[in-house]
C-alpha positions as CSV (number, residue, x, y, z in Angstrom):
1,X,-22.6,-34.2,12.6
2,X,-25.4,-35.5,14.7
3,X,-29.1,-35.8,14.8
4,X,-31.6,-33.4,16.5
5,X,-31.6,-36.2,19.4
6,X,-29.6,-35.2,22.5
7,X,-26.5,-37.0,23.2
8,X,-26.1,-39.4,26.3
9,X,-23.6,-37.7,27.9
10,X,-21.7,-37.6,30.5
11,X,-21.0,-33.6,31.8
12,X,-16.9,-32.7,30.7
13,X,-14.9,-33.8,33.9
14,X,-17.7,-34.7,36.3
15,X,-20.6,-36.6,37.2
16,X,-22.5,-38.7,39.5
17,X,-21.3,-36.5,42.6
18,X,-18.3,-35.0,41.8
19,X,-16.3,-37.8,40.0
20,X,-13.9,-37.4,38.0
21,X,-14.5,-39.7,35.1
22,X,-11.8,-39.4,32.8
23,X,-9.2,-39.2,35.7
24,X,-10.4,-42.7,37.0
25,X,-10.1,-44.2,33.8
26,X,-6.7,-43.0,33.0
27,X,-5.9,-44.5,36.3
28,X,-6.8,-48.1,35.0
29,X,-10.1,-47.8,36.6
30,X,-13.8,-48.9,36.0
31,X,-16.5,-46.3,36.6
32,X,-20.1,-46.1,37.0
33,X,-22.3,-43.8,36.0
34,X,-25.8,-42.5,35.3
35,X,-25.8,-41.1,31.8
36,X,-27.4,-38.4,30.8
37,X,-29.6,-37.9,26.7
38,X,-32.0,-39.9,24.9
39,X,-29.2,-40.7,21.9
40,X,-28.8,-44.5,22.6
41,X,-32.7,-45.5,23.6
42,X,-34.0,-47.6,23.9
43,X,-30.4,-49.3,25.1
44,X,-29.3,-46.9,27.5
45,X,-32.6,-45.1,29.4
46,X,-31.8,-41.8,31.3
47,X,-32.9,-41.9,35.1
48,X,-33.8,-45.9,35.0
49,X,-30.1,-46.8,33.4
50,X,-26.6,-47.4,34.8
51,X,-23.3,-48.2,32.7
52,X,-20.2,-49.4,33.9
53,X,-17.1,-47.9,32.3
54,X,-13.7,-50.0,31.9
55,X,-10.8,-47.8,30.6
56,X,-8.9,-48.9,27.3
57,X,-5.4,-49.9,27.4
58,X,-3.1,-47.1,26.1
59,X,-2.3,-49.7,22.9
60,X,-6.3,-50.1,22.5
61,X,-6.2,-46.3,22.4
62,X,-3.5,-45.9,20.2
63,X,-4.6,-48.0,17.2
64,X,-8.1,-47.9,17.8
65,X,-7.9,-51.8,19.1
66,X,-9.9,-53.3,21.6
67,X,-13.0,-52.3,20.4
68,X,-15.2,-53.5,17.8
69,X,-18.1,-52.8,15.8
70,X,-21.2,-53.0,18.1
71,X,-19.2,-51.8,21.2
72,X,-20.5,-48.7,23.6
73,X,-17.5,-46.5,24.0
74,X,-17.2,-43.3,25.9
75,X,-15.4,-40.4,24.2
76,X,-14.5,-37.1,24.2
77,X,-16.2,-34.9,21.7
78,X,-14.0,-32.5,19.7
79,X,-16.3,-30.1,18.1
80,X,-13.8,-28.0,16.2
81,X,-11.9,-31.4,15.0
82,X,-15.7,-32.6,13.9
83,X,-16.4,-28.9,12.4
84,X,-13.3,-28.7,10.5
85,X,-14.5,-32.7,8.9
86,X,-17.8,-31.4,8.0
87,X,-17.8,-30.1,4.5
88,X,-19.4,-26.5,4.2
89,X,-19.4,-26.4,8.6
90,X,-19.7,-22.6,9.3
91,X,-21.1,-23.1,12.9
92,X,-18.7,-22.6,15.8
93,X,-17.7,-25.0,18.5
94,X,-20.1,-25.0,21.2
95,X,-17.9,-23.9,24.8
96,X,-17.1,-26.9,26.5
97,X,-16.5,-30.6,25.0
98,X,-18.2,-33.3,26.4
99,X,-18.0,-37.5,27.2
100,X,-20.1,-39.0,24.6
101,X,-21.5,-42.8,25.0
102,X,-22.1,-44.3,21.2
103,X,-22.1,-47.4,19.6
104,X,-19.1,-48.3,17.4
105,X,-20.3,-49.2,13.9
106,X,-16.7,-49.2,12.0
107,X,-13.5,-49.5,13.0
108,X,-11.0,-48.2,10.4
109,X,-7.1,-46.9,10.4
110,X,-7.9,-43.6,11.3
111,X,-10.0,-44.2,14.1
112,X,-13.8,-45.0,14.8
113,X,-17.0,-44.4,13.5
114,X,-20.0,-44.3,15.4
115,X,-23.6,-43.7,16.3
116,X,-26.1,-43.7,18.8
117,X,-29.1,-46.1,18.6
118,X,-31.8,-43.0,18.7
119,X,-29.6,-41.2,15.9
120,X,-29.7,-41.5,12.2
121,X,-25.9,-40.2,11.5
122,X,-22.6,-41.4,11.4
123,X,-19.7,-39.5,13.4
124,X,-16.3,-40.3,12.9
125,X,-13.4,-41.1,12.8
126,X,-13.4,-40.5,16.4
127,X,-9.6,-40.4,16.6
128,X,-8.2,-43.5,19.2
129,X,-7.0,-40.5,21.3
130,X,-10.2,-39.4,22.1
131,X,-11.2,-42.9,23.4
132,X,-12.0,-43.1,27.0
133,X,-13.3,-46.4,27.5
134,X,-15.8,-49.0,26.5
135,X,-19.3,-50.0,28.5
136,X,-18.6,-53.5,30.0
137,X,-22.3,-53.3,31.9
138,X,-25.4,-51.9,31.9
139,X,-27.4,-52.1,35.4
140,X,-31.1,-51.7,35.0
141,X,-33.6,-52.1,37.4
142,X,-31.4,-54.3,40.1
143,X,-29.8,-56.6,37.4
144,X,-26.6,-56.1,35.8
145,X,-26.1,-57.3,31.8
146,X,-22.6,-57.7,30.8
147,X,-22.3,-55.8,27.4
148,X,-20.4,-58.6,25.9
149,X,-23.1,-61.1,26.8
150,X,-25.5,-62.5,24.0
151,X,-28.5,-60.4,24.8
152,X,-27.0,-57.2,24.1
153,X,-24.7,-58.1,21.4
154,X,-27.3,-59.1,19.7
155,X,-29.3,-55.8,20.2
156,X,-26.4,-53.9,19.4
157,X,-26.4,-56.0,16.2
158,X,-30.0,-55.6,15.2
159,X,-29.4,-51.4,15.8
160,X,-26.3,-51.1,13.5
161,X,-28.2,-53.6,11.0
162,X,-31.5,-51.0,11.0
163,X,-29.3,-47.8,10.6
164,X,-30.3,-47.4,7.0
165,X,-33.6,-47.7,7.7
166,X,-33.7,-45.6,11.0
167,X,-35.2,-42.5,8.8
168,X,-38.4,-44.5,8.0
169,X,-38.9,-46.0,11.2
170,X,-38.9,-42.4,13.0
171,X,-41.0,-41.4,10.0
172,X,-43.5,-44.2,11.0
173,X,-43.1,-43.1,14.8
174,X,-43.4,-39.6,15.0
175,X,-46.5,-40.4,13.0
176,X,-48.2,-43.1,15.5
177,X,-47.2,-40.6,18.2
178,X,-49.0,-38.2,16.6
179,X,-52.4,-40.5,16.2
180,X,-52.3,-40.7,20.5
């Protein structure tokens, strides 16, 4: 289902003080947040990194439209959905889903597939109706990058390109980490 690499999550129904995530985006409105999990470094860093959240239209939702490969989209894990997916899954569903930030790498008919940048598998579909919203910013360190702008398109392009590869290069860096 996922790598050994935590999640960037977002806490089911809360964060950042209280607010309530998913309400504000089914209410048509942006969030942001500070995300928590090392699963999309080095895109997204925990502590230095904000996002900004836009919600998804209900048609978006619905068919899985509005986003596109390379896109950051918040959504809510369904571990027995993902359980009953995996072939031979005998582990139960831990208590409490929770808001997941991942890059979209395929967008199909029955929903999305994605990954984070720090992970080596694939999850999906991720069915439309778990779709939350889509990151329209990242703020880091005082300036604000839109998530559509060429800089991180580009980097989002570059990750989904290395995915096959990601196995070797964490290979090659557990191994210089381990010459330090």
């Amino acid at each position: 289902m996922t790598s050994p690499h935590t999640d960037t999550v977002l806490p089911a129904g809360v964060t950042d003080g209280g607010v309530d995530v998913e309400g504000l985006l089914a209410r048509g409105m942006s969030v942001s947040v500070a995300p928590r999990g090392w699963s999309m470094y080095p895109t997204i860093v925990p502590g230095r990194d904000r996002v900004t959240i836009a919600p998804l239209p209900d048609a978006a939702r619905a068919r899985s439209r509005g986003v596109r490969r390379g896109d950051v989209v918040l959504f809510r894990r369904d571990y027995a959905r993902a359980l009953a997916l995996t072939p031979g899954a005998v582990a139960t569903a831990p208590a409490g889903d929770v808001l997941v930030l991942h890059r979209v790498c395929r967008v199909a008919p029955d929903g999305v597939y994605v990954v984070g940048d720090n992970q080596l598998a694939v999850e999906g579909p991720v069915a439309p109706s778990q779709l939350r919203g889509v990151v329209t910013e990242i703020q880091r360190n005082g300036r604000r990058l839109p998530a559509d702008g060429a800089r991180l398109r580009a980097w989002g392009a570059l990750w989904l390109w290395l995915l096959p590869v990601r196995p070797a290069l964490h290979r090659v860096a557990r191994c210089l980490r381990r010459l330090r």
